[in-house]
DOTORBA-861267 format. One line per 5 residues: their letters; for each residue x, y, z of N, C-alpha, C. Coordinates in Angstrom, 2 decimals. Each point is the difference from the previous one (the first is absolute). Example, Ala and Ser with C-alpha at 12.3 -4.5 7.8 and 13.67 -1.06 7.14 Angstrom:
! DOTORBA-861267
AS = 13.19/-5.69/7.80/-0.89/1.19/0.00/0.90/1.20/0.00; -0.35/1.05/-0.72/0.82/1.19/0.06/-0.77/1.09/0.73
***
This chain:
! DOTORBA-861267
XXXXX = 40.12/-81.36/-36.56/0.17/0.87/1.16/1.45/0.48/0.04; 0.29/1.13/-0.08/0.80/0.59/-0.45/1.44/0.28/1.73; -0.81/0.03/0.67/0.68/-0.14/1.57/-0.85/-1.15/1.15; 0.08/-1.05/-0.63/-0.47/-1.10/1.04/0.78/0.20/1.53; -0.56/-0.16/0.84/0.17/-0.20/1.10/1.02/-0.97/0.46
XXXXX = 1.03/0.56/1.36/1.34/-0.51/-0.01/0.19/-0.27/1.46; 0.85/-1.16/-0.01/0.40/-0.41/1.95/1.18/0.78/0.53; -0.39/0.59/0.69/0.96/0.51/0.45/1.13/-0.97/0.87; 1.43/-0.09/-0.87/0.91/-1.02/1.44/0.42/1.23/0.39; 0.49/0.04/1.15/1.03/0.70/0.77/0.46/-0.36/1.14
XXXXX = 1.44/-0.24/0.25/0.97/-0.60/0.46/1.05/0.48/-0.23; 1.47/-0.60/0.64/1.30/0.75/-0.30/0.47/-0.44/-1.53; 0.92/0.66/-0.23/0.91/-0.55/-1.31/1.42/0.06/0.61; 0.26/-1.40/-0.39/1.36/-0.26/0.24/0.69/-0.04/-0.75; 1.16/0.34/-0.53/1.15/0.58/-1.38/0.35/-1.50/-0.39
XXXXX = -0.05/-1.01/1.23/1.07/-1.10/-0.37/-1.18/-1.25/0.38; 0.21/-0.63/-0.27/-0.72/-1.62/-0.47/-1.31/0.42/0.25; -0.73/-1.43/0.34/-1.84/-0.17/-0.27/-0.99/0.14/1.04; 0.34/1.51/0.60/-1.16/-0.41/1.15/-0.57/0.92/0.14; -1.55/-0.02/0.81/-0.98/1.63/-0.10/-0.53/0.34/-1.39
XXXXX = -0.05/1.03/-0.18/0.02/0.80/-1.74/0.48/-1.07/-0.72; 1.27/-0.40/-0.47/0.65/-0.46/-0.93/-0.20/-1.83/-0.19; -0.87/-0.23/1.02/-0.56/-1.76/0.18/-1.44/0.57/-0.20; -0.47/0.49/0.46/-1.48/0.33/-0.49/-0.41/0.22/-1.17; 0.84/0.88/-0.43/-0.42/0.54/-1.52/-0.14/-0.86/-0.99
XXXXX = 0.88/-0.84/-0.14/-0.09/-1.27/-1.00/-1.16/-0.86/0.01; 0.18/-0.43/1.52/-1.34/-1.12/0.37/-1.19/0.54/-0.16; -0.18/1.60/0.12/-1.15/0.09/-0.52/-0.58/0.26/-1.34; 1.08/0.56/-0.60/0.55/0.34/-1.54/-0.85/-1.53/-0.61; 0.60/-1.48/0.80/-0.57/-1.36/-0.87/-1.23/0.22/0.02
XXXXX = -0.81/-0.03/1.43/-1.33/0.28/0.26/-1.05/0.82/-0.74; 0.89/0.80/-0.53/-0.61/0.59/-0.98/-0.81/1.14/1.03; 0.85/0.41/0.72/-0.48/1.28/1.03/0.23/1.32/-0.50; -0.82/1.11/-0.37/0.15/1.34/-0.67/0.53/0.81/1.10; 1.17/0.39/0.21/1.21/0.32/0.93/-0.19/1.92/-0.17
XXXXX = 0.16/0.28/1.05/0.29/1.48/0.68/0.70/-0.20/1.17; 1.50/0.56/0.02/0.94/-0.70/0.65/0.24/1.40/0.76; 0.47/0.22/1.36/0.38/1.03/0.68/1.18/-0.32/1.12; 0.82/-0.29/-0.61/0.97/0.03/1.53/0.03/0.50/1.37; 0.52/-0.91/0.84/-0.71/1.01/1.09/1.31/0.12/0.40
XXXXX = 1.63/0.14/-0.56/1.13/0.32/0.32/0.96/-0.47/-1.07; 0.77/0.18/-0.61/1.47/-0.37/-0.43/0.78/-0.32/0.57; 0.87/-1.50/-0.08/0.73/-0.68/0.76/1.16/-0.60/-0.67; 1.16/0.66/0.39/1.09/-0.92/-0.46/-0.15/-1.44/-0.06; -0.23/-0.30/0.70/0.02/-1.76/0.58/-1.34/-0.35/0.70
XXXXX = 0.04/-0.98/-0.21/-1.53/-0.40/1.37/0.52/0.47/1.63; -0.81/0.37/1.11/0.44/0.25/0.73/0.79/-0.90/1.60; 0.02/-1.43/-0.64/0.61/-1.34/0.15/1.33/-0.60/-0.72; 0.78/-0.01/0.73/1.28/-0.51/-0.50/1.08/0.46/-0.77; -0.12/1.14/-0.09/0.76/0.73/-0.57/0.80/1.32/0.62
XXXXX = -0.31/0.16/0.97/0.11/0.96/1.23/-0.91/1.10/-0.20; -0.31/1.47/0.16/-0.60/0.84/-0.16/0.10/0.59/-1.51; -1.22/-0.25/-0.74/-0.33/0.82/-1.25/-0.13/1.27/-0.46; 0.18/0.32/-0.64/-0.12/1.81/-0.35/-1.33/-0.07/-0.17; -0.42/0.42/0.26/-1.60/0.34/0.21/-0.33/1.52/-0.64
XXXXX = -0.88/-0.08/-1.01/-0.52/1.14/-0.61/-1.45/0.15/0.95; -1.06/1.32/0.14/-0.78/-0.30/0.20/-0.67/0.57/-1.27; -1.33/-0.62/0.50/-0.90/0.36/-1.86/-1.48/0.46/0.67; -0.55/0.39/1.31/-0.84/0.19/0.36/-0.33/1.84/-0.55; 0.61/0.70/-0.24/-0.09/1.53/-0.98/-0.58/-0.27/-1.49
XXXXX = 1.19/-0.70/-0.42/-0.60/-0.68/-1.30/-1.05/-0.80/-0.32; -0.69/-1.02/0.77/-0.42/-0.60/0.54/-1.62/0.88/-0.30; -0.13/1.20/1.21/-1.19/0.65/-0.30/-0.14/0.88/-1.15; 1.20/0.23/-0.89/-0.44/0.75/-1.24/-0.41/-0.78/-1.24; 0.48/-1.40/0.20/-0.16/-1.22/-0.83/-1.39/0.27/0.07
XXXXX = -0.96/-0.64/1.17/-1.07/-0.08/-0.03/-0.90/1.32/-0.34; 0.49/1.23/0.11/-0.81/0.68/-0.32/-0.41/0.03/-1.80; 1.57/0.16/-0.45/-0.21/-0.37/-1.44/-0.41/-1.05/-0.22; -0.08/-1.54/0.39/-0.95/-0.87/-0.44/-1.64/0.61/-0.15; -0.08/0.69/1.47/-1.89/0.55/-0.47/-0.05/0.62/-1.09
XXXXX = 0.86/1.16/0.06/0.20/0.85/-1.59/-0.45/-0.91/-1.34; 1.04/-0.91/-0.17/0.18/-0.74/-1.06/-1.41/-1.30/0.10; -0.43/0.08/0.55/-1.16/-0.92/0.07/0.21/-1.45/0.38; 1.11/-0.10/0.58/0.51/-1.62/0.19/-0.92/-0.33/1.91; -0.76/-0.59/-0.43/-0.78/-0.48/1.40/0.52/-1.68/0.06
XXXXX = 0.04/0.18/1.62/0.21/-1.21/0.68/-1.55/-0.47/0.88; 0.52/-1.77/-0.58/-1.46/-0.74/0.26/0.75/-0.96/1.37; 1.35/0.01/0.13/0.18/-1.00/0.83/1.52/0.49/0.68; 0.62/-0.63/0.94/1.11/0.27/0.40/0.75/-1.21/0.60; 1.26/-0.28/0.26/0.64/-1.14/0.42/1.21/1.67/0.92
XXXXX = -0.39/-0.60/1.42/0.95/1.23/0.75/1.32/-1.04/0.66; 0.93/0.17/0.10/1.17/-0.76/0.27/1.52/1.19/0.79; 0.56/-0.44/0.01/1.08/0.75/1.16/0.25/1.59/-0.39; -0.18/0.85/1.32/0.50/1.20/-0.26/0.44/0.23/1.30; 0.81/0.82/-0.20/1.26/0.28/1.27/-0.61/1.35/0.84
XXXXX = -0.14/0.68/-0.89/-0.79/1.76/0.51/-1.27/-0.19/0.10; -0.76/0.43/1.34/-0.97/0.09/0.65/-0.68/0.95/-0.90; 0.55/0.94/-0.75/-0.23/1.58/-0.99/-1.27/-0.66/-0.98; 0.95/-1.71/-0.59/-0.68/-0.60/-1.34/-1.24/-0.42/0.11; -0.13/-0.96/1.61/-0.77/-0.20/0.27/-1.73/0.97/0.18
XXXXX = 0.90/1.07/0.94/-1.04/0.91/-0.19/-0.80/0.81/-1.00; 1.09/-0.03/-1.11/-0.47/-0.22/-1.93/-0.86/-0.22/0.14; 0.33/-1.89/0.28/-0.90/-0.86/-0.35/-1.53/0.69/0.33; -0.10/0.01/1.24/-1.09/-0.09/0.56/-0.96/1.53/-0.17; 1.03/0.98/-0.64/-0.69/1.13/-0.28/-0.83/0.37/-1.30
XXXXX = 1.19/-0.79/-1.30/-0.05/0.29/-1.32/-0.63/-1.42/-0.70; 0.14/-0.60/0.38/-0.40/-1.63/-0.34/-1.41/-0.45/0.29; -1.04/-0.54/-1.15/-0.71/-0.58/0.85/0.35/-1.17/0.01; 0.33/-0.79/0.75/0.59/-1.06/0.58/-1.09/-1.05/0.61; -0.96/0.22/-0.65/-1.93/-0.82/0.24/-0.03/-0.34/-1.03
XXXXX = 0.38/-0.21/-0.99/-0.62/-0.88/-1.87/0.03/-1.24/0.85; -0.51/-0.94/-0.93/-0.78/-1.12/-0.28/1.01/-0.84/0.02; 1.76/0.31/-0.65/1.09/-1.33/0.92/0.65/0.94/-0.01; 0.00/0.53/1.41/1.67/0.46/1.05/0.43/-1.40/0.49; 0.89/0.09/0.15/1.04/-0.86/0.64/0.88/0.66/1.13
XXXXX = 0.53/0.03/1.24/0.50/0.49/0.59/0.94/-0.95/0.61; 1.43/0.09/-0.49/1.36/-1.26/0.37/0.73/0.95/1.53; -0.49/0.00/1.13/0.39/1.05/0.93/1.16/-0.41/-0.03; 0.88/0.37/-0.58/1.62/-0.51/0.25/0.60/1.00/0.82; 0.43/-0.76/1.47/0.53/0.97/0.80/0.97/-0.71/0.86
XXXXX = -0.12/-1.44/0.25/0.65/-0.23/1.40/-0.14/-2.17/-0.30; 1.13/-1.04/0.46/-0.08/-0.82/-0.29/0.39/-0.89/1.79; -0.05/-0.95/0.09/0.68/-0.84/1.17/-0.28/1.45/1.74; -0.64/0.11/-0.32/-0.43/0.85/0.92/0.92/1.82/0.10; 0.25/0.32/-0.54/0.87/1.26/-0.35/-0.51/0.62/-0.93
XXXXX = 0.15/1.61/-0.26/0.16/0.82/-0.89/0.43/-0.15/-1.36; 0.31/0.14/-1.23/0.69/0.14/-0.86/0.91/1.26/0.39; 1.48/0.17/-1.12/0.17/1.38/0.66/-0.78/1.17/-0.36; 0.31/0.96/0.27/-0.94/1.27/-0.54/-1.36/0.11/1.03; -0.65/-1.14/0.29/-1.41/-0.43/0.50/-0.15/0.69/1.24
XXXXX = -0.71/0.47/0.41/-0.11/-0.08/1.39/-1.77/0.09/0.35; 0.05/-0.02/1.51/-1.83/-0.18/0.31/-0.81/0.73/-0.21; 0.41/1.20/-0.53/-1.03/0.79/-0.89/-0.50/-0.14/-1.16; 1.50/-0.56/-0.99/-0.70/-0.74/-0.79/-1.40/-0.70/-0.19; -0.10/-0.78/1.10/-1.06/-1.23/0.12/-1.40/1.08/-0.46
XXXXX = -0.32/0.79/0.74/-0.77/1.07/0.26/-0.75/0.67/-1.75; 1.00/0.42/-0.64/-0.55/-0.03/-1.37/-0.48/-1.66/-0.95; 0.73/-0.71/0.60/-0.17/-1.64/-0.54/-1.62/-0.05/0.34; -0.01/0.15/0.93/-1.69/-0.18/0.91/-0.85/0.34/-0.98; 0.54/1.22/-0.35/-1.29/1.37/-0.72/-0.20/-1.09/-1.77
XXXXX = 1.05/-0.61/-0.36/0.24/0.07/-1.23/-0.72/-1.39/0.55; -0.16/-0.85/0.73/-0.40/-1.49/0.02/-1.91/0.29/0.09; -0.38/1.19/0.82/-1.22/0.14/-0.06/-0.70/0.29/-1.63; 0.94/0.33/-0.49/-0.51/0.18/-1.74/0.00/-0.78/-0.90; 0.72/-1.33/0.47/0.61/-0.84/-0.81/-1.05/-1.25/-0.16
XXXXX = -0.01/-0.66/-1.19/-0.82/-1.31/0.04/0.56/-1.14/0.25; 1.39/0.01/-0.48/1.15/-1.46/0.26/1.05/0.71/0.82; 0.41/-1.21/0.79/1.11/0.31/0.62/0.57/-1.05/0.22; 1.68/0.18/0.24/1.06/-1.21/-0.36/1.10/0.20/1.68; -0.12/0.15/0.85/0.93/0.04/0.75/0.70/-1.18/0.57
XXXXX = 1.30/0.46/0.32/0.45/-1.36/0.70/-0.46/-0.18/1.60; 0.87/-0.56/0.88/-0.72/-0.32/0.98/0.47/0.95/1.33; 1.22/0.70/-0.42/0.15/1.50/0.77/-0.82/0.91/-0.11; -0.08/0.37/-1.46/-0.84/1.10/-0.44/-1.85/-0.32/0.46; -0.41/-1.46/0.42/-1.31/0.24/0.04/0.06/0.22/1.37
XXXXX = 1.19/-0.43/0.86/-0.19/0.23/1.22/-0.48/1.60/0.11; 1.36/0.69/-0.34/0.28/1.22/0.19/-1.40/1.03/-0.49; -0.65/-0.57/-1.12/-0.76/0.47/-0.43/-1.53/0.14/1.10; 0.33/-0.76/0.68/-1.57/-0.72/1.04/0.31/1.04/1.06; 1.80/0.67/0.38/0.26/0.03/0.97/0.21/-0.85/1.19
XXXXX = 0.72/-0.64/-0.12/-0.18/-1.18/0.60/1.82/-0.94/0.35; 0.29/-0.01/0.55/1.86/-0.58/0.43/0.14/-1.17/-1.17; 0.86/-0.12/-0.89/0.07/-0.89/-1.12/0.48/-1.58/1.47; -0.77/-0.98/-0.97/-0.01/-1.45/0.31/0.10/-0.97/-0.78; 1.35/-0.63/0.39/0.88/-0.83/-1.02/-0.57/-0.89/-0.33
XXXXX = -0.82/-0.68/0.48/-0.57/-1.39/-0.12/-1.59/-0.09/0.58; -0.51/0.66/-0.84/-1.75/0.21/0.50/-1.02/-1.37/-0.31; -0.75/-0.23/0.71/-0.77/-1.05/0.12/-0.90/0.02/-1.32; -0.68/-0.75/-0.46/-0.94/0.43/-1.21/-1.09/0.82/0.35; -0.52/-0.09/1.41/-0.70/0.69/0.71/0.17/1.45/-0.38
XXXXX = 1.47/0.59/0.23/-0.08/0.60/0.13/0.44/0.73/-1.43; 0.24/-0.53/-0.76/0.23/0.36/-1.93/-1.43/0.01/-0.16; -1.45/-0.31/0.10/-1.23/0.28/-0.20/-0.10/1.09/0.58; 0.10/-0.07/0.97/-0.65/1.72/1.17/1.01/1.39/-0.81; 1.04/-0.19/0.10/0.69/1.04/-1.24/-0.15/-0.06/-1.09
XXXXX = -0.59/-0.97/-1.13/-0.58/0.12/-0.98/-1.22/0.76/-0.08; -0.43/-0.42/0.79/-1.57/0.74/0.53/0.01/1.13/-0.17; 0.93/0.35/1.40/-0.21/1.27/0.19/0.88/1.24/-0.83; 0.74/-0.55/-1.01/0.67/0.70/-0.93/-1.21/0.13/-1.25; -0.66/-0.63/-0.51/-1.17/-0.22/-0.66/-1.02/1.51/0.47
XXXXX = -0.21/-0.46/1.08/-0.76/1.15/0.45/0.02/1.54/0.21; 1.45/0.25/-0.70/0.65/1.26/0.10/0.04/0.48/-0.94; -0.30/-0.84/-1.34/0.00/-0.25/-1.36/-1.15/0.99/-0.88; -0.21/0.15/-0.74/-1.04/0.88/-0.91/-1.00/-1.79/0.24; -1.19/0.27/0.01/-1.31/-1.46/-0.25/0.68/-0.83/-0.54
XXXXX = -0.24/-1.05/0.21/0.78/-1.02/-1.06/1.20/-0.48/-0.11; 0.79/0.93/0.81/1.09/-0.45/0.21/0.85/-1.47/0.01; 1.26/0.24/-0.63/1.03/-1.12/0.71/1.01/-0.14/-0.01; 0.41/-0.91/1.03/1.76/0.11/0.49/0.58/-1.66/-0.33; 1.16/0.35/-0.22/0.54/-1.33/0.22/1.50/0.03/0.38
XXXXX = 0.38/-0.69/0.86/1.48/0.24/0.97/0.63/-1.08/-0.42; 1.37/1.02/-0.31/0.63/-0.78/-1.26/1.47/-0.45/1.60; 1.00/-0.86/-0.77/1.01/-0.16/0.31/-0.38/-0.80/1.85; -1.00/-1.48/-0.16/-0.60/-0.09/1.25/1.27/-1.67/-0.21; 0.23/-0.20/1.10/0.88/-1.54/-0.16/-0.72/-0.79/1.14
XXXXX = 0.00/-1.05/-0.10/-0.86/-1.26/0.69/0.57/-1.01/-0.38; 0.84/-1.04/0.95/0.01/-1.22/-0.28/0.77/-0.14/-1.31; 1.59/0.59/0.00/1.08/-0.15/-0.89/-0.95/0.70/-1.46; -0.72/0.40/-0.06/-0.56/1.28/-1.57/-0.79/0.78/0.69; 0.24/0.90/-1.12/0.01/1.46/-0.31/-1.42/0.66/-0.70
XXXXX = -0.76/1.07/-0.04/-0.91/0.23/-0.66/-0.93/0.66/0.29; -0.98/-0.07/-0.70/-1.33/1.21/0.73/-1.17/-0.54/0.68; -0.46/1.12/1.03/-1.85/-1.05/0.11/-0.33/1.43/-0.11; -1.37/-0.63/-0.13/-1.15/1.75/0.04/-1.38/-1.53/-0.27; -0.98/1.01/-0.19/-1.39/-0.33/0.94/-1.03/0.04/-1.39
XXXXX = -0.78/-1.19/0.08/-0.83/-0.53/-1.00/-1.41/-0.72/0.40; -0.53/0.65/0.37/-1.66/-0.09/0.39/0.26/-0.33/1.53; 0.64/1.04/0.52/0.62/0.16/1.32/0.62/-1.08/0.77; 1.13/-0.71/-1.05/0.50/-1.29/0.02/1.24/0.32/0.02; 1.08/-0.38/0.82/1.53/0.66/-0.30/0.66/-1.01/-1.27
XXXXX = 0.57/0.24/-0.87/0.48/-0.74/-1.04/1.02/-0.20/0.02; 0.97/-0.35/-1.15/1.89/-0.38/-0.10/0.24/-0.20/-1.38; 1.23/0.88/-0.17/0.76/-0.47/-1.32/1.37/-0.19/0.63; 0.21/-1.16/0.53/1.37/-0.51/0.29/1.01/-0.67/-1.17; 1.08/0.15/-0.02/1.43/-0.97/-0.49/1.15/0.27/0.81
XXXXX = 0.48/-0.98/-0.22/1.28/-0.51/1.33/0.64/1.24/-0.43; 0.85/0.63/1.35/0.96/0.40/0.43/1.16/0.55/-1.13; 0.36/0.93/-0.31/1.17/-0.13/-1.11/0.91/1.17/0.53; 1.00/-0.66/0.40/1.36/0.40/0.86/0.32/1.30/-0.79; 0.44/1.32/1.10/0.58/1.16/-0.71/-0.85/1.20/0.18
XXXXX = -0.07/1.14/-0.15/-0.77/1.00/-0.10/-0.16/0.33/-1.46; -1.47/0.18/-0.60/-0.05/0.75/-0.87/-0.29/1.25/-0.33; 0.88/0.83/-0.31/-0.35/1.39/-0.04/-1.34/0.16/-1.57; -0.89/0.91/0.35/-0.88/0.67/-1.05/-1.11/-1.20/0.08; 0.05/-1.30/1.08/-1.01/-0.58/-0.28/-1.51/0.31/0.42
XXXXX = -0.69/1.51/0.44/-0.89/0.33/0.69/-0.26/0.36/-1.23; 0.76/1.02/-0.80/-0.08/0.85/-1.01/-1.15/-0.97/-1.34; 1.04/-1.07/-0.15/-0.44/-1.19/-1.22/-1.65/-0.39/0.62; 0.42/-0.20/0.96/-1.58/-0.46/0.49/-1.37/0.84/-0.35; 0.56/0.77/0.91/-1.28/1.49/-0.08/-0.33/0.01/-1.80
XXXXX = 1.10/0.35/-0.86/-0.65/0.08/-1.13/-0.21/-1.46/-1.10; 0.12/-0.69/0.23/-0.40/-1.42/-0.18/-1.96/-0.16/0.68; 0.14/0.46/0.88/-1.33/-0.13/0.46/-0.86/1.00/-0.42; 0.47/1.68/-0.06/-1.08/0.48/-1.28/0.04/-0.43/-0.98; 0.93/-0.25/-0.72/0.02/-0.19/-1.51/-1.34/-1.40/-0.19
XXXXX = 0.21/-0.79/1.12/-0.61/-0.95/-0.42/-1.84/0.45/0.57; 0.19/0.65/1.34/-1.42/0.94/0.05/-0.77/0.76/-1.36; 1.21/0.45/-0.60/-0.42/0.91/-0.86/-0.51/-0.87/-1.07; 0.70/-1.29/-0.18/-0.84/-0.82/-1.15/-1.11/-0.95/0.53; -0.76/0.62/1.08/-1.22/-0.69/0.35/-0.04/-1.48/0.64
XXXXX = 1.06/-0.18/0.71/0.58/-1.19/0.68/-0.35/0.57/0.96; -1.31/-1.34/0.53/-0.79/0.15/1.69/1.24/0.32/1.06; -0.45/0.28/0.93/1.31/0.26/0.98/0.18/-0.86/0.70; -0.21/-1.30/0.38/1.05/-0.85/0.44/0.80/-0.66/-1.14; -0.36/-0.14/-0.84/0.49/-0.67/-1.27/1.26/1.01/-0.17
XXXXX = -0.03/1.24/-0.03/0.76/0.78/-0.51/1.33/0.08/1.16; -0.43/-0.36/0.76/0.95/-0.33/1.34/0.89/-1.18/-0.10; -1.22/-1.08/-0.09/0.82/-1.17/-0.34/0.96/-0.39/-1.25; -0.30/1.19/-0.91/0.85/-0.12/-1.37/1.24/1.17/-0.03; -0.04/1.10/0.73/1.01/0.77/0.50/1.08/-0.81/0.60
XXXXX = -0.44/-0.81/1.30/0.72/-0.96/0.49/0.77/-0.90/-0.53; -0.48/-0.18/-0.88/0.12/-0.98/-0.57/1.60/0.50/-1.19; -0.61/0.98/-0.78/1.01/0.47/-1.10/1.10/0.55/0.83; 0.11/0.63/1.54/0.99/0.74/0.57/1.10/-1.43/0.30; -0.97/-0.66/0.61/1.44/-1.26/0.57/0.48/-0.83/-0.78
XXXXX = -0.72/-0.18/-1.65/0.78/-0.18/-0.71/0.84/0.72/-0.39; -0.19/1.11/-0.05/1.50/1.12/-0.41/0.69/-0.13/0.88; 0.16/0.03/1.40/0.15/-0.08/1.33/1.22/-1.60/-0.12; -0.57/-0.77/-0.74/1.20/-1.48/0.00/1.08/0.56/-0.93; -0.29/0.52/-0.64/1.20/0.36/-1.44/1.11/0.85/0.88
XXXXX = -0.34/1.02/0.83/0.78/0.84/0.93/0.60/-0.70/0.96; -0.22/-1.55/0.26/1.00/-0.41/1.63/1.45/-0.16/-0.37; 0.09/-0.79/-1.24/1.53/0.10/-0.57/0.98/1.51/0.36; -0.97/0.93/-0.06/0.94/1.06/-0.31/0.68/0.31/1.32; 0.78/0.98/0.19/0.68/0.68/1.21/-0.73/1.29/0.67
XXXXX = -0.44/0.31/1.43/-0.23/0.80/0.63/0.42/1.39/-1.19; 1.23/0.18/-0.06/0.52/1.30/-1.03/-0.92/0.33/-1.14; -0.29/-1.68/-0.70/-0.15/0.12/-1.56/-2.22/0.58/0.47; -0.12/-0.89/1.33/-1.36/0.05/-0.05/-0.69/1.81/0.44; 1.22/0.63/-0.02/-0.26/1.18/0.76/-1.09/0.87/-1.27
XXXXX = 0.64/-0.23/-1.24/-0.56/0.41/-1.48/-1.58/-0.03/0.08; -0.37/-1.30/0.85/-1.85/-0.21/-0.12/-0.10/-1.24/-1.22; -1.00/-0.23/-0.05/-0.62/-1.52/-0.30/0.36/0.43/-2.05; 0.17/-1.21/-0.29/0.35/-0.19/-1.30/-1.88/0.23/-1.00; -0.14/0.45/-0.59/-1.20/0.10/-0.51/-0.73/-0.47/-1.38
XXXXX = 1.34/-0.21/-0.58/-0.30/-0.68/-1.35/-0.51/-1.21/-0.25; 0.56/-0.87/0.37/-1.57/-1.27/0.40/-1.37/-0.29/0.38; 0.26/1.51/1.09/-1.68/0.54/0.45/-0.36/0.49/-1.17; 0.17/0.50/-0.32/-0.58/0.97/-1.36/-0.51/-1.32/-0.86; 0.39/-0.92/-0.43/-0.18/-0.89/-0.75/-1.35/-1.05/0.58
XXXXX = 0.17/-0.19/1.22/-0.78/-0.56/1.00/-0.94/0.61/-0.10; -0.07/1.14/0.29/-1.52/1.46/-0.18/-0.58/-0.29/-1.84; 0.69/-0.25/-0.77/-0.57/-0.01/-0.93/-0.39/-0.84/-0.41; 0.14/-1.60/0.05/-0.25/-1.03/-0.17/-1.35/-0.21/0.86; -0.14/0.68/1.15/-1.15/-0.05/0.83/-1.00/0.98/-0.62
XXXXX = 0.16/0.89/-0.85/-1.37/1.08/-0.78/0.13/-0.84/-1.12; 0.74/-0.60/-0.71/-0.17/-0.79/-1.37/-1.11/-0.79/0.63; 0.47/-0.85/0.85/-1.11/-1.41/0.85/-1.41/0.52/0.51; 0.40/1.17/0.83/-1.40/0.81/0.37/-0.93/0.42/-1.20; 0.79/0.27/-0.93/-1.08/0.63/-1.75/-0.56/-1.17/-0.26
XXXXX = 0.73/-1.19/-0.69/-0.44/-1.23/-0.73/-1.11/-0.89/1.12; 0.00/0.36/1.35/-1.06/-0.03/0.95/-1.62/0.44/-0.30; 0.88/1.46/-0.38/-1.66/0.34/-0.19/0.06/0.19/-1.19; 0.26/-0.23/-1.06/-0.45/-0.29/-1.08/-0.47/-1.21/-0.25; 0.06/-1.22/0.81/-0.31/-1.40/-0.31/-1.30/-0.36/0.56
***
């Protein structure tokens, strides 16, 4: 097959260290994910810690890309959607995209600890909505599912109430849907729950002092990559979890400054592959 079918990522690109575009691409690169990459902006810097980035936009380019992909015969079977700043891209999205294949992923990256990102604002949310009704997976943290429900973000939600927003984020979903709310802390650790034969679940590990920048980014594509290799979905949760906070210990040594770069990846990479070596000799045995 001469033009196999391709995932579309699209997300920002950042010029300088590993996060968005430039942490995705690799991790899915191991996965062995057939990549159609679209920026949804050019960025000096990430838009964290560095003060304000030069910001290209790519939403012009953006729709002529895709037109020449139809030209050229390059079809998309799947998508992983992740941060865009212009409401313009979004509306791309939702015009030029089918954004319904069989694994979308939708990382609503917009807003953390109850706030905006910069750039963000509540209209944003509004195209997020459109793009979550199309979507089959979804990864938000625990602002973004608020915000997403419409709903006043809540620092410390009961489990009660992490089911009823699982739920009802599920239900907004293309059939079949699912969510899982990342970055949840309980009882000194950190981690995700989402919902398993309408059961709230957990991938907890203790606490690890510091902010990490690009760690939504690693996640989100850690969890297709491993979707994409036919890893049930809590499993694929619990092994995302799993590979992030180990990368996640290697980073506490470092300094706020040094951590601004995004998560070190070369061990992951090694980690990802040692896990498809183990996954092959699986089913070959």
């Amino acid at each position: 097959m001469e033009n196999p079918a391709r995932i579309l990522l699209t997300e920002d690109f950042s010029a300088v260290g590993q996060l968005s575009t430039t942490a995705a691409l690799p991790l899915l690169s191991a996965f062995k994910v057939p990549l159609a990459i679209l920026p949804s902006s050019l960025l000096s810097t990430q838009s964290e810690g560095f003060g304000t980035p030069i910001s290209l936009s790519t939403t012009e380019w953006a729709a002529k890309t895709l037109e020449h992909w139809k030209l050229a015969g390059i079809q998309l079977s799947g998508s992983l959607i992740g941060y865009f700043a212009e409401q313009q891209f979004g509306e791309l999205l939702l015009s030029k995209v089918n954004v319904s294949q069989r694994l979308t992923l939708l990382d609503p990256v917009m807003a953390d600890n109850g706030c905006f990102y910069p750039a963000i604002t509540s209209s944003h949310v509004k195209i997020l909505q459109k793009l979550l009704a199309r979507s089959l997976f979804c990864t938000p943290n625990l602002t973004e599912a608020c915000f997403l429900l419409n709903q006043p973000y809540v620092a410390q939600p009961t489990e009660k109430q992490l089911a009823d927003w699982l739920q009802q984020l599920q239900e907004k979903q293309l059939k079949g849907g699912k969510t899982v709310i990342t970055g949840i802390t309980l009882a000194e650790q950190t981690g995700c729950v989402w919902l398993e034969g309408g059961q709230l679940q957990f991938a907890m590990y203790p606490n690890l002092a510091g902010h990490f920048y690009g760690s939504g980014d690693v996640f989100a594509a850690l969890l297709f990559g491993l979707l994409w290799q036919k890893v049930p979905w809590s499993t694929a949760i619990k092994l995302a979890t799993f590979f992030l906070h180990d990368s996640l210990k290697r980073q506490v040594q470092l300094t706020d400054i040094q951590r601004r770069f995004g998560i070190e990846l070369g061990p992951l990479l090694v980690k990802i592959e040692n896990f498809l070596v183990e996954k092959a000799d699986n089913h070959n045995n």
